[in-house]
TORSE-332527 format. One record per residue (C-alpha): x, y, z. Coordinates in steps of 0.25 Angstrom, whole numbers, plus 2048, in hexadecimal, padded with zeros to 3 digits. Last residue first. Example, Ala and Ser with C-alpha at 12.3 -4.5 7.8 and 13.67 -1.06 7.14 Angstrom:
8377FC81D;8317EE81F;
This chain:
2C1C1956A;2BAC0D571;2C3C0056E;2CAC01578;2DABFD57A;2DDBF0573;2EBBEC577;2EEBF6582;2E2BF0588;2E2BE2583;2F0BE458C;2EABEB599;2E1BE059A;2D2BE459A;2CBBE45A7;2CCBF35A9;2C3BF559F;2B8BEC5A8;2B5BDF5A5;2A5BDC5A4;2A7BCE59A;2A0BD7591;2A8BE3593;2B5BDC591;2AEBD5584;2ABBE357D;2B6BE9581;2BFBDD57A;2B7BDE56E;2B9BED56C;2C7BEB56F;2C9BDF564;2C1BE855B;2C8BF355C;2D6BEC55B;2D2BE254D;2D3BED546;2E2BEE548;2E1BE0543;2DABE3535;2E2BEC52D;2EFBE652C;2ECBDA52C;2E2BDB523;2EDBE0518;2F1BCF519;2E4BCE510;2EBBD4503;2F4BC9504;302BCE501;308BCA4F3;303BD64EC;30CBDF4F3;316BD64FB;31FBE2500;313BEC504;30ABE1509;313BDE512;318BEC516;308BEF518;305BE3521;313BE552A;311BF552C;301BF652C;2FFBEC538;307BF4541;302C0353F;2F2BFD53F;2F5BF854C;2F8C05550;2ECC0A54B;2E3C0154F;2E9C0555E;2E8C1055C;2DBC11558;2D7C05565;2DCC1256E;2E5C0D579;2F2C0F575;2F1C21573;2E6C2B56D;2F2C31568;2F8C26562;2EBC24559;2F0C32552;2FEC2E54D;2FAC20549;2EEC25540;2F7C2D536;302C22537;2FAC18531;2FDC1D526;30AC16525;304C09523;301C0C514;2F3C0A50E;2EDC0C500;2E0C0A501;2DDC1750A;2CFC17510;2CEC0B517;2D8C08522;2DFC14520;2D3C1C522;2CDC1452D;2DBC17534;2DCC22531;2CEC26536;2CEC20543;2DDC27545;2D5C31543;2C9C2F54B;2D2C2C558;2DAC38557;2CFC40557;2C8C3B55F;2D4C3D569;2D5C4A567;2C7C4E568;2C6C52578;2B8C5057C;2B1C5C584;2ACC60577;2A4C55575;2A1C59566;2AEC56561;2A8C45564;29EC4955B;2A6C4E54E;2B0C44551;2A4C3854E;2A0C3F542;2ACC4053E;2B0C32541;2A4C2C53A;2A7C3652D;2B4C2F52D;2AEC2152D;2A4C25522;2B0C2951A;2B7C1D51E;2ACC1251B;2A9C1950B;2B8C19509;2B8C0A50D;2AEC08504;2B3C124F7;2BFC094FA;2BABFC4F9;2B2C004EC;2C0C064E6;2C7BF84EA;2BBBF14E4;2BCBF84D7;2CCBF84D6;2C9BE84D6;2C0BEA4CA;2CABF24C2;2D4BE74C4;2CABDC4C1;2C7BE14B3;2BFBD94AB;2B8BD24B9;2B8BC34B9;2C6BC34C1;2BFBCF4CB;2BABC24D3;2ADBC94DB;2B3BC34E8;2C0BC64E6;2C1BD54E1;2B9BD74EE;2C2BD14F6;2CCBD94F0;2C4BE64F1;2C3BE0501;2D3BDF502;2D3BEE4FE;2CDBF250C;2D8BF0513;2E2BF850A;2F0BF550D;2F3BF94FE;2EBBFE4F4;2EEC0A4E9;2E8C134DC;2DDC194E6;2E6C204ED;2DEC224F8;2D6C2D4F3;2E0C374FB;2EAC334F3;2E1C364E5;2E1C444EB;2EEC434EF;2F5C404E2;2EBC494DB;2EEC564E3;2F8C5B4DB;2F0C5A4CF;2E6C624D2;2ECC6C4D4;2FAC6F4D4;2FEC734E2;30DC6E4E2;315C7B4E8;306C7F4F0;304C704F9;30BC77507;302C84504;2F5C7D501;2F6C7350D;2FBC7F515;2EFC87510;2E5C7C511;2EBC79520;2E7C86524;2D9C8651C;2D6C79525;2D9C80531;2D1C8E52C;2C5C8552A;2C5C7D536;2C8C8853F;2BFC9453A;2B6C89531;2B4C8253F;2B2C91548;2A7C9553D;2A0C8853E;29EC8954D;2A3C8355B;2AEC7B556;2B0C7055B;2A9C68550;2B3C6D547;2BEC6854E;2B7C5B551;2B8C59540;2C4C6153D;2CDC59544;2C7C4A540;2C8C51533;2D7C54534;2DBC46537;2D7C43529;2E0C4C522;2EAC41527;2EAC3B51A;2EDC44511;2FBC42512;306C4B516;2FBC59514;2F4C5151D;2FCC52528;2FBC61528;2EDC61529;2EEC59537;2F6C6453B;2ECC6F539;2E1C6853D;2EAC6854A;2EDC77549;2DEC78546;2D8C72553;2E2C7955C;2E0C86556;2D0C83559;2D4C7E567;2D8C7156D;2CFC69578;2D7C6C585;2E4C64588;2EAC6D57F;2F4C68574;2EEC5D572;2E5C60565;2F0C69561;2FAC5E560;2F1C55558;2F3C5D54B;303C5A54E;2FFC4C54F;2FAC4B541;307C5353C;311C49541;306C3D53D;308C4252E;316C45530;317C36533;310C33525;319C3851E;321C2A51C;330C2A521;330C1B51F;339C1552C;336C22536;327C25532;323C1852B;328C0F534;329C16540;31AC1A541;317C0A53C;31FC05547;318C0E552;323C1155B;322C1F55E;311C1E55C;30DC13566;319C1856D;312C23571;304C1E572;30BC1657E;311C21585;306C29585;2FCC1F58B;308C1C596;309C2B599;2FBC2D599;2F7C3A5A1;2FDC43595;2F6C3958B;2F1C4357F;2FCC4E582;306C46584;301C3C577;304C49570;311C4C574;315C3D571;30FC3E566;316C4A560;322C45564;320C3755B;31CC3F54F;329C48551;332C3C551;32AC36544;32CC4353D;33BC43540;33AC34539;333C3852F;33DC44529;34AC3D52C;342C31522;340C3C519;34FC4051A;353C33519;34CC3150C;353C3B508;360C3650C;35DC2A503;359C334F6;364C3A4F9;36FC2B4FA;368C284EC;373C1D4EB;379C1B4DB;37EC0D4D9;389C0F4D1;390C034D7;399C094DE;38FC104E6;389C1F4E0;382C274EB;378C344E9;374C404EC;368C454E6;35EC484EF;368C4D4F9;369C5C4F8;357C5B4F4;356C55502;353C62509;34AC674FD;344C584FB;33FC5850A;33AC65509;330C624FC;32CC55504;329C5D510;321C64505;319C5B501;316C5350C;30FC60510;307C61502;302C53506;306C48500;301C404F3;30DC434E9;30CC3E4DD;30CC2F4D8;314C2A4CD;323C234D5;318C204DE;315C104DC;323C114D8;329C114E5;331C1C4E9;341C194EA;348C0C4E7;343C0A4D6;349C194D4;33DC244D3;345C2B4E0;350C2B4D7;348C374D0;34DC384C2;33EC334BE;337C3F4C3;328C3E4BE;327C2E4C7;327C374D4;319C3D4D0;318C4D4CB;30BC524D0;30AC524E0;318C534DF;319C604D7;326C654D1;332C6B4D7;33BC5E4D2;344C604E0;338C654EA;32BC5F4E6;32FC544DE;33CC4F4E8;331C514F1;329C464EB;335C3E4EA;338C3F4F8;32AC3C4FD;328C304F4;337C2A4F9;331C2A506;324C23500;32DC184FD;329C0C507;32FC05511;33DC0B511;34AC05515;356C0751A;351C0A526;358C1452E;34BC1E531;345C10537;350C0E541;350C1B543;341C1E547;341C1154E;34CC15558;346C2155A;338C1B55E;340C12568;345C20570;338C24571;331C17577;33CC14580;33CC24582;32CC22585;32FC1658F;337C1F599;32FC1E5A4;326C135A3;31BC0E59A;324C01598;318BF759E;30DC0259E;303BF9596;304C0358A;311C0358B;316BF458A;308BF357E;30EBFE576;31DBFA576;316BEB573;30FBF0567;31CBF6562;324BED564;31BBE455D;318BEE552;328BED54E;328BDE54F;31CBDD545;323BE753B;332BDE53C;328BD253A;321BD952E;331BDB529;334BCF52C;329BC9522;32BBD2518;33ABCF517;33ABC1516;32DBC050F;334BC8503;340BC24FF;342BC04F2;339BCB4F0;343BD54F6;34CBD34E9;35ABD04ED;367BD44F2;36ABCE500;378BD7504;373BD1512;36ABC5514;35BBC9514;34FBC151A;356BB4518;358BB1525;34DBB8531;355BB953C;364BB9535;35FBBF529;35ABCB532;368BCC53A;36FBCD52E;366BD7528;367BDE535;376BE0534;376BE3525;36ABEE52A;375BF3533;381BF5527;378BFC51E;374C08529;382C0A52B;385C0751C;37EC15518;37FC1650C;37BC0B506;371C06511;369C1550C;36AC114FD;367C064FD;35AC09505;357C164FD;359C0D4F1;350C024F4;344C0B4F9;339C044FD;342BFA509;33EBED50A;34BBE850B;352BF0511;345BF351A;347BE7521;354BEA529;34CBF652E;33FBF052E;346BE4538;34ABF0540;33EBF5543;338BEA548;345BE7551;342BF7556;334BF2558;33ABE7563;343BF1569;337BFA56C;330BEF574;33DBEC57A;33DBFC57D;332BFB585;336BEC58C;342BF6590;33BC00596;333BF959F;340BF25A4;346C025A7;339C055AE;
């Protein structure tokens, strides 16, 4: 047993040397250049071990950074953004590996899940030390509690850019890409916001002057602590909830649970952005997989109470981000068609959604200005229609610019927005009909009502997401694909969704930080590989059934590893 548990936690140790090359990285890369001086300032614990590991990084890959090195990134770009796509890789590889040594039953033992337990704690604090950030939208969710709750105005009307004093609007804090743009949160976001300032507010402005009147923003920096504190306790809860869950759904799979465990607790992208950036989006999951709770509670189908307080949940997740209002429908929808009459689904669907209108309205009441506080989400919800990055289908507007040579056209700007706005009105166009496909398709399957509904639902959401982030949204950040991660875990490894979707967790972190450091240099093309090769899963499944059953092989036949690598290709 104990040899079984080692080659487990070698797979782990190989993640934690992945995470410890974005560590030493992220100094460099780091979004907020004074939070990170400030944080390695002050604390020369901290300052003292990322010297060690730049040492020990210049000694492997030389030139990549000699200590005291003061100098504009650009000078050395390709030697940071290529170990630190290397540093992602070898993270997913442990990763993959963990999944595969389980899934087989090679370290399914006993013990394996406090390997697997104690390994995410290690994760969460390696990356709650970073000194760096990967992107700003922290320092978004201060400043926008710093409007609602120390400026006592409006920040879904007042932008950052209207308080100019803020140190936040210094050159190493929010990006200025926002330093103009409102609030597009949800009422709830809001007002954890609005807390999070009142408890802060003591330290906002404390500060530290070195000799050399360099002034440290040593509040700013605990605030950020605060959030990150915040994150990284909403991570742990996420991953009890799951373990709960997945309990409930594979009580007489012990391996089966084990597995879909750890595909969540060590998902590199889940511990990236939840424990490393501190982005909402994991008290998104936190409250989608409290709306699944009820569904599982009972072994027996749920009842009315059962199917709202769910509804309830999921509704409460969108008051974060919009977003995940869409798991709602796929509640609503076989709800409803349980439901014997009209008057019992305006009762319960009715009175749920008036629920969750009340506590939207009474969350959203200090900064309810209409119309105009709902602009920024409004025009958020169009898909921001002002921005494109990691959009798949943008590399066909380009194509199109291409082809009819915009250079003879008077204003080739405008006609390049023209075939962007036609490719979205089409790939609009497909996910609306897809949506109504699924509906459709959940309305029926609700129908057998012998047929338990959780795991179509599951699988229809995370389904939608995922067309959704693929199509719908043109500007696309890997962090959302947290919202389909949490609920494909539940249907477990051997789901081909899942497994998209996983795949879709390890090639969004190294193509989307490329393309974020390079900008415009990056080839447009390389976002293909990102969105194509978690595709290419189905289709190798579906091709690989379809030859077993041609040459007459029975399931049985198929090795153990294609299966944990491909699973079925039926959903």
């Amino acid at each position: 047993m104990v040899p079984r548990l080692v080659l487990l936690a070698c797979a782990g140790l190989v993640m934690q040397i992945g995470w410890l090359g974005i560590w030493t990285l992220s100094y460099r890369l780091t979004h907020g250049n004074d939070f990170t001086y400030t944080y390695l300032t002050t604390q020369p614990a901290v300052w003292g071990k990322l010297m060690d590991l730049l040492v020990l990084a210049n000694t492997l890959v030389p030139g990549l950074e000699q200590p005291g090195f003061v100098g504009p990134l650009e000078d050395r770009l390709d030697l940071v953004i290529n170990p630190l796509v290397w540093a992602f890789i070898t993270a997913g590889v442990g990763y993959l590996i963990a999944i595969l040594l389980i899934d087989l039953g090679v370290v399914a033992v006993r013990g394996a899940v406090v390997v697997v337990v104690l390994f995410e704690l290690v994760y969460q604090v390696t990356l709650f030390l970073m000194p760096g950030l990967f992107t700003t939208d922290l320092f978004s969710y201060m400043m926008y509690g710093h409007i609602s709750a120390i400026y006592n105005l409006n920040p879904y009307i007042y932008p950052p850019n209207y308080f100019p004093a803020n140190p936040l609007l210094g050159p190493g804090w929010i990006h200025p890409i926002w330093h103009d743009q409102p609030s597009v949160y949800g009422p709830l976001w809001t007002v954890i916001g609005w807390i999070m300032a009142r408890v802060t507010a003591p330290f906002i402005d404390v500060v530290s002057t070195l000799d050399d009147g360099t002034v440290l923003q040593v509040g700013l920096m605990d605030q950020v602590f605060a959030y990150k504190l915040l994150m990284n306790a909403v991570q742990l809860i996420n991953v009890v909830l799951v373990w709960w869950l997945l309990g409930r759904i594979f009580a007489s799979k012990p391996r089966a649970r084990l597995t879909a465990f750890l595909v969540f607790a060590w998902n590199p992208l889940m511990l990236f952005d939840a424990a490393g950036n501190a982005h909402n989006d994991a008290l998104m999951v936190t409250l989608l997989l409290l709306g699944i709770v009820p569904l599982v509670w009972h072994k027996r189908e749920p009842g009315n109470a059962g199917w709202a307080l769910g509804t309830f949940f999921v509704g409460l997740s969108a008051l974060i981000k919009y977003t995940t209002g869409l798991v709602g429908l796929f509640y609503i929808v076989p709800w409803a068609r349980r439901l014997p009459s009209w008057r019992l689904r305006v009762l319960w669907i009715g009175g749920t959604g008036a629920l969750i209108a009340i506590v939207s309205f009474v969350l959203f009441l200090p900064w309810f200005d209409f119309p105009r506080a709902f602009e920024p989400m409004l025009v958020a919800a169009g898909g921001k229609v002002w921005m494109y990055t990691n959009w798949a289908p943008d590399l066909i507007a380009l194509t199109i610019d291409r082809v009819l040579d915009p250079s003879t056209i008077d204003d080739a700007s405008a006609w390049h927005e023209t075939a962007r706005s036609a490719v979205k009105l089409v790939c609009r166009g497909v996910v609306a009909i897809y949506l109504a496909w699924e509906v459709v398709r959940l309305w029926r399957l609700a129908g057998d009502r012998q047929r338990s509904l959780l795991q179509p639902i599951l699988a229809v959401s995370a389904r939608a997401f995922t067309v959704m982030i693929l199509l719908w949204f043109s500007w696309v950040l890997e962090w959302y694909w947290m919202w389909p991660l949490a609920l494909v875990t539940l249907l477990g490894w051997h789901r081909i969704v899942t497994k998209v979707v996983v795949g879709y967790t390890l090639t969004s972190l190294p193509v989307f930080y490329v393309h974020h450091y390079w900008s415009t240099s990056m080839p447009g093309v390389l976002v293909l590989a990102y969105a194509l090769p978690p595709l290419a899963l189905p289709l190798a499944a579906w091709v690989w059934q379809r030859l077993a059953r041609r040459s007459g092989q029975a399931d049985a036949a198929v090795s153990p590893v294609l299966r944990a690598g491909l699973g079925t290709a039926s959903e």
